[in-house]
C-alpha positions as CSV (number, residue, x, y, z in Angstrom):
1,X,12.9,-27.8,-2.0
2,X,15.2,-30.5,-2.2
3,X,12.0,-33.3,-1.4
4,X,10.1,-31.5,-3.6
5,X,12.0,-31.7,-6.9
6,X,12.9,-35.5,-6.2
7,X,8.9,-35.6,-6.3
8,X,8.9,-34.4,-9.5
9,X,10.8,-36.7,-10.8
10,X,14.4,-34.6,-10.5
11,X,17.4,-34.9,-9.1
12,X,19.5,-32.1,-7.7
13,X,22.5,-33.2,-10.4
14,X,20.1,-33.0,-12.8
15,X,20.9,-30.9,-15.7
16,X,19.1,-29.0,-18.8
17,X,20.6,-30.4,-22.0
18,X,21.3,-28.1,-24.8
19,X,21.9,-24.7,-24.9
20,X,18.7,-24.0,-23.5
21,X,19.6,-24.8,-19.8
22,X,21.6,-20.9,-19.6
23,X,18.1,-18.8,-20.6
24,X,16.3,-21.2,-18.5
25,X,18.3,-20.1,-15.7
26,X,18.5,-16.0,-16.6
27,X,15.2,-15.7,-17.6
28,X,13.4,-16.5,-14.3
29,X,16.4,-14.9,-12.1
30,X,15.7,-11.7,-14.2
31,X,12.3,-12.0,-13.6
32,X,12.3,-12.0,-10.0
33,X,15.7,-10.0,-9.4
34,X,14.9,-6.5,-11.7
35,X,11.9,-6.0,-9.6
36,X,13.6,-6.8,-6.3
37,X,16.3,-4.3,-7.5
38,X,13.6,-1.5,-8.6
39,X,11.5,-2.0,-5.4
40,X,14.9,-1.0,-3.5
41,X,15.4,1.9,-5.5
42,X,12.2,3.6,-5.2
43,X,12.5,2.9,-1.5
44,X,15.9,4.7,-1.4
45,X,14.1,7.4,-3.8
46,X,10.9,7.7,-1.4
47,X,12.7,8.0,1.8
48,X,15.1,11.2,0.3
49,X,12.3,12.5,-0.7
50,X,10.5,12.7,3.0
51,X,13.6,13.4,4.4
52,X,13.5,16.7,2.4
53,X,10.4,17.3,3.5
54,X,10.8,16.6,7.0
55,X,13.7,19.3,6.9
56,X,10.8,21.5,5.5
57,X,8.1,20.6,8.2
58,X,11.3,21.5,11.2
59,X,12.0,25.1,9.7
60,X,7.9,26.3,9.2
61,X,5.9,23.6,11.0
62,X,5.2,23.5,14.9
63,X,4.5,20.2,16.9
64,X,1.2,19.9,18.8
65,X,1.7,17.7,21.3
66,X,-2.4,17.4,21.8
67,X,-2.9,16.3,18.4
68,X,0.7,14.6,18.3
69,X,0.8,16.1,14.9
70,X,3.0,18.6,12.7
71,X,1.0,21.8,12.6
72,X,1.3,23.7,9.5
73,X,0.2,27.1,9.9
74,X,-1.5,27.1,6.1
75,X,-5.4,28.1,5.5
76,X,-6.0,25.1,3.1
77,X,-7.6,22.3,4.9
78,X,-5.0,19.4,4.9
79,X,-3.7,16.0,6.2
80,X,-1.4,13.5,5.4
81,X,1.7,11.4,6.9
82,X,5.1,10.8,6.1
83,X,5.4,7.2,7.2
84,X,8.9,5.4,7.3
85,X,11.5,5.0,10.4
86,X,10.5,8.8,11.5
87,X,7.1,8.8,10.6
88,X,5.0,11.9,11.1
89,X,1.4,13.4,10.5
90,X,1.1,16.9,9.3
91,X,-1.9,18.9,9.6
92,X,-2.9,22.5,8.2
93,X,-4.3,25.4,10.6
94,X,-7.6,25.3,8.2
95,X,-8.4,22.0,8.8
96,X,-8.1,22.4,13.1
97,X,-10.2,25.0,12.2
98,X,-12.7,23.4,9.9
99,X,-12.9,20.2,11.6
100,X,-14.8,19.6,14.9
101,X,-13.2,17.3,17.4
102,X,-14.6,14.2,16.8
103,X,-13.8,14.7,12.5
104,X,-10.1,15.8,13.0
105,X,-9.5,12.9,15.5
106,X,-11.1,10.1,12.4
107,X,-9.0,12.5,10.0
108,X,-5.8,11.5,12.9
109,X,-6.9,8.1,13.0
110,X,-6.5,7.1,9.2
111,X,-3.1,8.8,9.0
112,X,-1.8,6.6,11.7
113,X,-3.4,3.3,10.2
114,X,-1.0,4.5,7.1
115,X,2.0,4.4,9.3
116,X,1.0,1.3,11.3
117,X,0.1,-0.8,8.3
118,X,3.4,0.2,6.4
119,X,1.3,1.2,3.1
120,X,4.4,2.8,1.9
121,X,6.2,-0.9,1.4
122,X,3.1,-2.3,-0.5
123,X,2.7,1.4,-2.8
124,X,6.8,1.3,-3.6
125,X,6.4,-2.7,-4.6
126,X,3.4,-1.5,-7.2
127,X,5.6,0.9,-8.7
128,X,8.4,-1.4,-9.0
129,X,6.2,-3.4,-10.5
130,X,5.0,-1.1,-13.1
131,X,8.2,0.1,-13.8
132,X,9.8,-3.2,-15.0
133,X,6.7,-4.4,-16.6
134,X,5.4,-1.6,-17.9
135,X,3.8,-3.0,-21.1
136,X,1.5,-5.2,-18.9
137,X,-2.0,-3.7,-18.7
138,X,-2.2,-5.1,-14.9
139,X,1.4,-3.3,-13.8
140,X,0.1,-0.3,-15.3
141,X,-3.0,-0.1,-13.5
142,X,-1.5,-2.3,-9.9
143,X,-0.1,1.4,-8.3
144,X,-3.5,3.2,-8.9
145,X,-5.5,0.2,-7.6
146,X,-3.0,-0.6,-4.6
147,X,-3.2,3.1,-3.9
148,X,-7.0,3.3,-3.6
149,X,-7.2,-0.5,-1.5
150,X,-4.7,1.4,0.9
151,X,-6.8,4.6,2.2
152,X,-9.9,2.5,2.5
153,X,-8.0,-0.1,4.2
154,X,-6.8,3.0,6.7
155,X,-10.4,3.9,6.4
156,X,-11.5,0.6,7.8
157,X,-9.1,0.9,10.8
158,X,-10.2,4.7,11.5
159,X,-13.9,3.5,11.4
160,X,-13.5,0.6,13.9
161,X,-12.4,3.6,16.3
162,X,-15.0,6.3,15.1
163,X,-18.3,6.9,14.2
164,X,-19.1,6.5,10.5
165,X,-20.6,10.2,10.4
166,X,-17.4,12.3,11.9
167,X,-14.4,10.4,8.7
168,X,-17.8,10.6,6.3
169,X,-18.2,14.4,7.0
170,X,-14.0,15.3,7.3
171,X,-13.4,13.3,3.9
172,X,-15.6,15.2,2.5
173,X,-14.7,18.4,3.5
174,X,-11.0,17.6,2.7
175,X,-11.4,15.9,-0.9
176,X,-9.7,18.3,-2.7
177,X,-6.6,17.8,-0.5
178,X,-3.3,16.8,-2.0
179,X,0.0,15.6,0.1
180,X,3.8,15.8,-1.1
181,X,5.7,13.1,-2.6
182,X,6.2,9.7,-0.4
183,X,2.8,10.6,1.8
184,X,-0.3,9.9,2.3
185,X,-3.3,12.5,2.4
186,X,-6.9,11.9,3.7
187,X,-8.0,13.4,0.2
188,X,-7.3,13.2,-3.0
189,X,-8.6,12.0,-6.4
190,X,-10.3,9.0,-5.4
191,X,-12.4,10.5,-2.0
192,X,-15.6,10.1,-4.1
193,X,-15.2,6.2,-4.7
194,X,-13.9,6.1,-0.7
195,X,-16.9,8.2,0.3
196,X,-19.8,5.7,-1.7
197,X,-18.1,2.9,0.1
198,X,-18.2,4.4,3.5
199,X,-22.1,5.1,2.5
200,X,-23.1,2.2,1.3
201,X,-24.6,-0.1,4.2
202,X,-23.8,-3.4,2.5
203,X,-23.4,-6.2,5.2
204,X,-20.0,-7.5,5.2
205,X,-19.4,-11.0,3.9
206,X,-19.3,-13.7,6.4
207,X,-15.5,-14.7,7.7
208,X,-16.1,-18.1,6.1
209,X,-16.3,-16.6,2.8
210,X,-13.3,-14.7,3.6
211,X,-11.3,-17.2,4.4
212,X,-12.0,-19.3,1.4
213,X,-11.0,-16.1,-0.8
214,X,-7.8,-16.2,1.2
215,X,-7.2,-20.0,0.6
216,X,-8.1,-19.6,-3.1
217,X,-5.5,-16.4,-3.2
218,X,-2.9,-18.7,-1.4
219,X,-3.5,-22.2,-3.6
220,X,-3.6,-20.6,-7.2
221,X,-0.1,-19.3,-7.4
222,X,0.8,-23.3,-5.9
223,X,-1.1,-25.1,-8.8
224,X,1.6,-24.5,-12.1
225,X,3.9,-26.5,-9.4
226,X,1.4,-29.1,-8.6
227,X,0.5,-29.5,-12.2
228,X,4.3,-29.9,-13.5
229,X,4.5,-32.4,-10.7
230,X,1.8,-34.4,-12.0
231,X,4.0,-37.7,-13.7
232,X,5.9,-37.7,-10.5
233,X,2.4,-38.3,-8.6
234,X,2.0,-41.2,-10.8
């Protein structure tokens, strides 16, 4: 940092003159430290909430260690996860009996790409987002869209494992599924979108093209430094 501002044409004794050097300073640690502050609270506030639950799933659920799953014994078809430190899945006595084999194991398989990835981190940073800037059209709309990315990103991971057919069917039979506060549920509002992805046979793009989305993603936020830094290039 210290090479990089004497690039620029600054020194680290270098000061803002005016009253203008205090704002200069609050305004971009504000900036960065409400949401840093937010995304701890609704961390703290998510993991109360599924340790409630948990307490729930001890008293009335049973532990299957074939499925290595909370059984719940309920004739709704359901499925979801309670990821954190003690992460469990949780699955209803009408979906084992809805759901062949092959469907419940998909079902099994997207849960635990949930856990794994640690979707609940990315989901609580979108709502800390939205929270402290509400009145931006992008925070209000980053939790539903980072929601969505994150079951068909555990949808990608159960499909490398299973057939296309068995999460295809189970999704379907399970749309109208709903989970508890702090998890994640196989169903839900956006199944439909999830289920005319899984459908649609596009060809996936080639890696190089991938990797040049990546390298754009990573060089745009790097250019407003670069550009400020242009009369020290000189």
């Amino acid at each position: 940092m210290s090479g990089l501002l004497r690039f620029c044409g600054l020194t680290l004794d270098a000061r803002i003159p005016g009253p203008v050097g205090v704002p200069a300073i609050a305004v971009p640690a504000l900036v960065v430290l409400l949401p840093l502050i937010c995304f701890g609270h609704e961390l703290l506030r998510a993991r109360r909430v599924r340790a409630r639950h948990r307490g729930v799933l001890d008293m009335v659920g049973r532990r299957s260690a074939h499925w290595r799953a909370t059984v719940l014994d309920h004739d709704t078809p359901a499925a979801y996860c309670l990821p954190g430190r003690r992460p469990r899945i949780v699955v209803s006595a009408g979906a084992l009996k809805l759901l062949s084999p092959a469907q419940l194991e998909s079902v099994l398989e997207h849960e635990r790409a949930h856990i794994a990835g640690r979707h609940h981190l990315a989901l609580a940073a979108t709502e800390a987002f939205a929270r402290v800037f509400r009145w931006l059209p992008l925070a209000r709309e980053a939790k539903a869209q980072t929601a969505l990315l994150l079951e068909m990103a555990a949808d990608d991971r159960a499909l490398r494992r299973h057939p296309r057919e068995a999460l295809v069917s189970a999704l379907y039979a399970m749309a109208a599924g709903h989970a508890p506060g702090g998890a994640f549920s196989v169903g839900g509002p956006d199944a439909l979108v999830r289920l005319r992805r899984m459908l649609d046979a596009r060809r996936r793009p080639h890696p190089a093209l991938r990797g040049l989305v990546v390298a754009a993603a990573v060089a745009v936020p790097l250019l407003p430094p670069l550009l400020g830094c242009a009369p020290g290039m000189g």
